[in-house]
C-alpha positions as CSV (number, residue, x, y, z in Angstrom):
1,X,0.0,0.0,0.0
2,X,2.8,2.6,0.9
3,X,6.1,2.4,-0.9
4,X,8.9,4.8,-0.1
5,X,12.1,4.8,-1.6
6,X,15.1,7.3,-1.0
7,X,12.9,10.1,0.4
8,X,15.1,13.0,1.3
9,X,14.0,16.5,1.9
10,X,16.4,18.9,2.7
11,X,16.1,22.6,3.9
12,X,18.5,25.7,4.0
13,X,21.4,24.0,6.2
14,X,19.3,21.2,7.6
15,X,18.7,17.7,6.3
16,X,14.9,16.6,7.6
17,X,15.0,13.0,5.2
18,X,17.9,11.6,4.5
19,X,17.6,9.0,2.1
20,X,14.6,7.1,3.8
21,X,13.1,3.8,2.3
22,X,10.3,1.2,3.8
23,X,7.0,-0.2,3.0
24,X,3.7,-0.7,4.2
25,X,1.8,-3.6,3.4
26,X,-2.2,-4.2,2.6
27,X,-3.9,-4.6,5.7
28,X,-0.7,-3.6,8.1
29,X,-1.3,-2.0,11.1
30,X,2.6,0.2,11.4
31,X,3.8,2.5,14.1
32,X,5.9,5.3,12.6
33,X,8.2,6.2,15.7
34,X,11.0,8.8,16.6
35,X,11.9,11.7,19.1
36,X,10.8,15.1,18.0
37,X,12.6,16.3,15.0
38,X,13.4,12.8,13.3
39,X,11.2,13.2,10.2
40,X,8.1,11.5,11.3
41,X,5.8,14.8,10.6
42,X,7.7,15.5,7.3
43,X,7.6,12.2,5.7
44,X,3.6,12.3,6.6
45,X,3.1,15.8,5.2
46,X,5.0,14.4,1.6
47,X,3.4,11.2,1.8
48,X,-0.1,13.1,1.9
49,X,0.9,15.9,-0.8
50,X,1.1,18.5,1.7
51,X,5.0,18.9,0.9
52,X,7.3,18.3,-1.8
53,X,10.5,16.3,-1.4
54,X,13.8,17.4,-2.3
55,X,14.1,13.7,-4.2
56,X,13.6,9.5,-4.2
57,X,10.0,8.8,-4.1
58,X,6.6,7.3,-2.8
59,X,3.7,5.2,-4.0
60,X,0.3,4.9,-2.4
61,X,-1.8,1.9,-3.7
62,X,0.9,2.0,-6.9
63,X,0.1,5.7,-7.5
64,X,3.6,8.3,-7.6
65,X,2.5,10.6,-4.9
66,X,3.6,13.6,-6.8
67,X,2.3,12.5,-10.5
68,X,-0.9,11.4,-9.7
69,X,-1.6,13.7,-6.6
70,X,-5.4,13.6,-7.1
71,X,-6.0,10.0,-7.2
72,X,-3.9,9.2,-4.2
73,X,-5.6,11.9,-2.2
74,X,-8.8,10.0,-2.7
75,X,-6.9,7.0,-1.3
76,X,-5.3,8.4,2.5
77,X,-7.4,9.4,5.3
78,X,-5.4,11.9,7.0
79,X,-6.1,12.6,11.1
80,X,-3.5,15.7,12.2
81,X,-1.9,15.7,15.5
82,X,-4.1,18.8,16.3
83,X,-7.4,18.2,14.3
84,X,-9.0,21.7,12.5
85,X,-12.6,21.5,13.2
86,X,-15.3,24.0,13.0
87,X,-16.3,24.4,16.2
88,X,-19.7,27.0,15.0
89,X,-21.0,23.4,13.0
90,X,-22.6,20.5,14.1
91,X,-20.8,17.0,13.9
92,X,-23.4,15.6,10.8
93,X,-23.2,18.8,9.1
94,X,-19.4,18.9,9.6
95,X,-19.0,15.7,8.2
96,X,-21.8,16.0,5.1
97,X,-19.2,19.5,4.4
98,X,-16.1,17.1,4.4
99,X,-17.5,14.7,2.6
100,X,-18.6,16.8,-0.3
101,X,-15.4,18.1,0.0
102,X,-13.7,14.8,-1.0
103,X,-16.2,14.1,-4.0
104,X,-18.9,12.3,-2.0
105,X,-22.8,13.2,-3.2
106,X,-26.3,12.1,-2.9
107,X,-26.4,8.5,-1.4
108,X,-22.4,8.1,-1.1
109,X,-22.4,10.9,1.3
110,X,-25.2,9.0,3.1
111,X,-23.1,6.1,3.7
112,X,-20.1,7.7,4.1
113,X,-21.2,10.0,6.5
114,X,-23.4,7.4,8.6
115,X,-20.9,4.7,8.9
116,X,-18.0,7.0,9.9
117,X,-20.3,7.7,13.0
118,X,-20.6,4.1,13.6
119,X,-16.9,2.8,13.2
120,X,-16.5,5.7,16.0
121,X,-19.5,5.7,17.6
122,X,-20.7,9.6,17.4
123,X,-24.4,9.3,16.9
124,X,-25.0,10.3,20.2
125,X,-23.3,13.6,19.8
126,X,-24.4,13.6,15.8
127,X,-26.7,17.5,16.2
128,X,-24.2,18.7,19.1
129,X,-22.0,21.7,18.3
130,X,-18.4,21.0,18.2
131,X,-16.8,23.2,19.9
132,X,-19.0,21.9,23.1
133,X,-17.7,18.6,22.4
134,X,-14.8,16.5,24.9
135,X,-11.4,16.1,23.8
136,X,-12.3,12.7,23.0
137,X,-15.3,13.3,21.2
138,X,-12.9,16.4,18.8
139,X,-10.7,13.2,18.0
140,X,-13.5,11.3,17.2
141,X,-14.8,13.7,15.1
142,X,-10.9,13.7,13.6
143,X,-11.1,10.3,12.8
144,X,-14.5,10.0,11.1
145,X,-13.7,12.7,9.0
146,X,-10.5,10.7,7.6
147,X,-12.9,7.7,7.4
148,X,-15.9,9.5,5.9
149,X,-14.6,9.0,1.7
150,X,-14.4,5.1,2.9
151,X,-9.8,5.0,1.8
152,X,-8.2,2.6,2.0
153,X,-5.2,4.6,3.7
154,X,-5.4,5.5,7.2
155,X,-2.3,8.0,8.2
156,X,-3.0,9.1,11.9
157,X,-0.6,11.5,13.7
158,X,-0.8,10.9,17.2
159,X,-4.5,9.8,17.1
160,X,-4.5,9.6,21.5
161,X,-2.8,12.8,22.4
162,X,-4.3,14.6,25.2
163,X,-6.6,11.9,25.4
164,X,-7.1,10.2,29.4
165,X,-6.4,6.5,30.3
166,X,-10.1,5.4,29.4
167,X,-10.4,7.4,25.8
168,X,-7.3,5.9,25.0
169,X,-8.1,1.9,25.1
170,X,-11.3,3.1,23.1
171,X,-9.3,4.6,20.4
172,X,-6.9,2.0,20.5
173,X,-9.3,-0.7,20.3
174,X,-11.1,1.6,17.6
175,X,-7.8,0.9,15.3
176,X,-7.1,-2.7,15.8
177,X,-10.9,-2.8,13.9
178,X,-9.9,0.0,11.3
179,X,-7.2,-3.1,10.3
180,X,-9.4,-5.4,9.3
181,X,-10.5,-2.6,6.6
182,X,-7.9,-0.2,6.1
183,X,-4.0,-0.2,6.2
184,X,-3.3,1.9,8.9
185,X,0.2,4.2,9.5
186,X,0.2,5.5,13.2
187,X,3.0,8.2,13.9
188,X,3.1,8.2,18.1
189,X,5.1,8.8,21.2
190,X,3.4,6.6,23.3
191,X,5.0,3.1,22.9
192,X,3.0,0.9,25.2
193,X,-0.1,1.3,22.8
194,X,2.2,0.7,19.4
195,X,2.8,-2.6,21.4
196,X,-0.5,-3.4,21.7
197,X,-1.8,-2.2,18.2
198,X,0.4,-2.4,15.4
199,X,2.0,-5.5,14.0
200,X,5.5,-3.7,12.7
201,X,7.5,-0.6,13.9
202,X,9.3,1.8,12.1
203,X,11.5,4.0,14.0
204,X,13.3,6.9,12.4
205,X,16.2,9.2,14.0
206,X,17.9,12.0,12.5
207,X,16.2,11.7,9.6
208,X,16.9,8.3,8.8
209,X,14.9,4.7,9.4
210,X,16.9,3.3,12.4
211,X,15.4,-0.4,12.6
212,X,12.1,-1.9,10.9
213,X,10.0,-4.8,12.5
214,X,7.6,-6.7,14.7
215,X,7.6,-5.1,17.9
216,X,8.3,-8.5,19.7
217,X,11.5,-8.9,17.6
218,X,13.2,-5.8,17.5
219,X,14.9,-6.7,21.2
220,X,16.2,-9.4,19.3
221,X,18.4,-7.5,16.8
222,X,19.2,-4.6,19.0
223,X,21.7,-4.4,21.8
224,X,19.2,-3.5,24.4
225,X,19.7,-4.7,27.7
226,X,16.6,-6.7,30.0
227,X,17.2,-6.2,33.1
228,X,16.7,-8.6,36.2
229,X,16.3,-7.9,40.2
230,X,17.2,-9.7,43.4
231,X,16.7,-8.7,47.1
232,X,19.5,-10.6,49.4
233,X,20.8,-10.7,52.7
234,X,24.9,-10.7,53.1
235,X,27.1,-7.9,52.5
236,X,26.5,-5.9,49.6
237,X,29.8,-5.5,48.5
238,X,30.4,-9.2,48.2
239,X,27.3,-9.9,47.0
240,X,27.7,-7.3,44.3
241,X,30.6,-8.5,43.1
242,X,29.8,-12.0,42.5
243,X,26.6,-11.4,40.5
244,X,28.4,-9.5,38.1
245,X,31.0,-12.5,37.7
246,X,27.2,-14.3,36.6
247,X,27.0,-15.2,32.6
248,X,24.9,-12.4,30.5
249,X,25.1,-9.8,33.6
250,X,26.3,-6.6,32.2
251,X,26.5,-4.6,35.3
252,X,25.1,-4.4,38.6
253,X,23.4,-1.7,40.2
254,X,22.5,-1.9,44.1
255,X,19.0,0.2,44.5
256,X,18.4,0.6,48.1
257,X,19.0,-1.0,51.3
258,X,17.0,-2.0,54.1
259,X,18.7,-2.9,57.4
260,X,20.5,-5.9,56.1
261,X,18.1,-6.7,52.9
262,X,19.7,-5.4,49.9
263,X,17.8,-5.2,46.6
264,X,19.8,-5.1,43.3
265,X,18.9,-4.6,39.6
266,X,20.7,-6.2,37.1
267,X,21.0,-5.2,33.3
268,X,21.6,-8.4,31.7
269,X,21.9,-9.2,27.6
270,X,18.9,-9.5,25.8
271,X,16.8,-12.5,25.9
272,X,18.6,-13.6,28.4
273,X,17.4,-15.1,32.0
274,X,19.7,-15.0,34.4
275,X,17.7,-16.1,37.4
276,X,18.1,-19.7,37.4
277,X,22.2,-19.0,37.9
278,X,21.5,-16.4,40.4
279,X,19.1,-19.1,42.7
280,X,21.6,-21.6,42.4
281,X,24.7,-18.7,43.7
282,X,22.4,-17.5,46.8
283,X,21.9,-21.1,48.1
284,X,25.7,-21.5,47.4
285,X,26.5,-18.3,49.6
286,X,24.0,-19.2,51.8
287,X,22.6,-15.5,51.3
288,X,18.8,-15.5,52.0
289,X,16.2,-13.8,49.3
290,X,12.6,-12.6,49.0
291,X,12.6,-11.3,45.8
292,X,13.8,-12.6,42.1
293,X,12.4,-11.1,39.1
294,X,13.1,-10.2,35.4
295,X,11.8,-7.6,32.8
296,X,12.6,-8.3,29.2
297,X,13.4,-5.8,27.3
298,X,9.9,-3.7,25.7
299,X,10.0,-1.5,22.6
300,X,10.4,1.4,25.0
301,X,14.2,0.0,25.7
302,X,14.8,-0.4,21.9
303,X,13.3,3.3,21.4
304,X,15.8,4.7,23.7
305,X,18.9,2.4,22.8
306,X,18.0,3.8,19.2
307,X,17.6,7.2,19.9
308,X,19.3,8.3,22.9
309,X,22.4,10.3,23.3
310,X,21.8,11.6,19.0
311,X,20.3,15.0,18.9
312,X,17.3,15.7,17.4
């Protein structure tokens, strides 16, 4: 559905693309990722004709982007970080105007319009002005309008911001069903929800793509650390020093004491449990525990092993 291939766009004495390159398949649920300032909001603006690129190309559906603008308009529902609505309109009346706008009329802009209030459930609040409406509501509003011409192109720029814990799983869940009928390209910053939405990453840094995958994979093929904790009783000093003679610990860390109780985190190599070896070494030392644990490492660790320390 999206093919991007040596997208650079550069800018008096700054470099926002550099050469980027991926693809987006049919069906594809993709979280674009990167700090502020890595490209994310410039490669969206090219890739839905609101900028020009300085060269390479893109292909929506197996349209060029800049040759047949038109037609691949028709194809991408766009949802901006910070959605323009008319706040003196009414959310029908709102989305009849966009419609039209796109080319919908007479009975097309019937069905467009009514099942973009389903798929986001805004019948409710369909005669309601919109500037009375929730932040939720405004994004849902922001969403049926990119849904309203039926595309088969979602591109959503941080669809959940400013949104609270509970308008967040509804939008969330709201996308994992948008899959099933669209192709889907989320730019975010929260990770925890591209881990539980979207089937492949893309992270981008500096203007270039960084690392590409599933999101289960990526600690896989990146040099992230998991990280493990025990809480033992001995001397710390000791004890510190033999679990970092343990296989696959990188370095030892001791968090806090408590009278004689000392808890320790660990960072340890990827994929790598450590806790079996570190049961076995207490019982050898005869050190007592009450707590053994591990965290593998999440997207949010590749993120910042990808990204950290580079400016943006």
């Amino acid at each position: 559905m999206i093919k991007v291939d040596q997208l650079s766009k550069r800018y008096s004495g700054h470099t926002a693309l550099d050469s980027v390159s991926f693809e987006v398949g049919r069906g594809e649920i993709v979280g674009f990722l990167g700090p502020n300032g890595a490209g994310k909001t410039t490669t969206l603006r090219i890739l839905t004709n609101y900028l020009p690129p300085s060269s390479g190309s893109a292909q929506i559906d197996g349209l060029d982007v800049f040759k047949n603008s038109l037609e691949v308009r028709k194809r991408i529902g766009y949802m901006p970080e910070n959605v323009p609505l008319y706040n003196d309109m009414r959310v029908k009346e709102y989305l009849r105007f966009r419609g039209a706008l796109k080319g919908l009329k007479g009975k097309a802009l019937r069905i467009g319009v009514g099942e973009a209030m389903d798929r986001t459930s805004l019948h409710e609040v369909r005669r309601k002005m919109i500037g009375t409406l929730s932040k939720g509501f405004r994004q849902r509003v922001g969403l049926a309008d990119a849904l309203v011409n039926r595309p088969p192109l979602l591109i959503l720029d941080e669809p959940t911001n400013g949104l609270d814990p509970n308008q967040i799983r509804e939008v969330r869940g709201l996308i994992k069903e948008l899959g099933g009928d669209h192709t889907v390209l989320i730019s975010t910053h929260i990770l925890p929800e591209v881990e539980m939405t979207c089937g492949r990453v893309i992270i981008i840094n500096q203007g270039k793509i960084q690392a590409i995958g599933e999101p289960r994979n990526l600690a896989g093929q990146m040099r992230s650390a998991g990280t493990a904790r025990v809480e033992l009783k001995g001397d710390p000093n000791v004890i510190e020093g033999k679990l970092g003679k343990v296989g696959g610990v990188r370095r030892v860390t001791l968090e806090r004491s408590d009278a004689d109780w000392h808890l320790f985190v660990m960072k340890v190599e990827a994929n790598k449990d450590v806790r079996e070896m570190i049961d076995r070494l207490a019982r050898k030392e005869q050190w007592a525990m009450r707590e053994l644990s591990r965290k593998d490492v999440s997207l949010e660790d590749v993120f910042a092993d990808l990204t950290m320390n580079q400016h943006d």
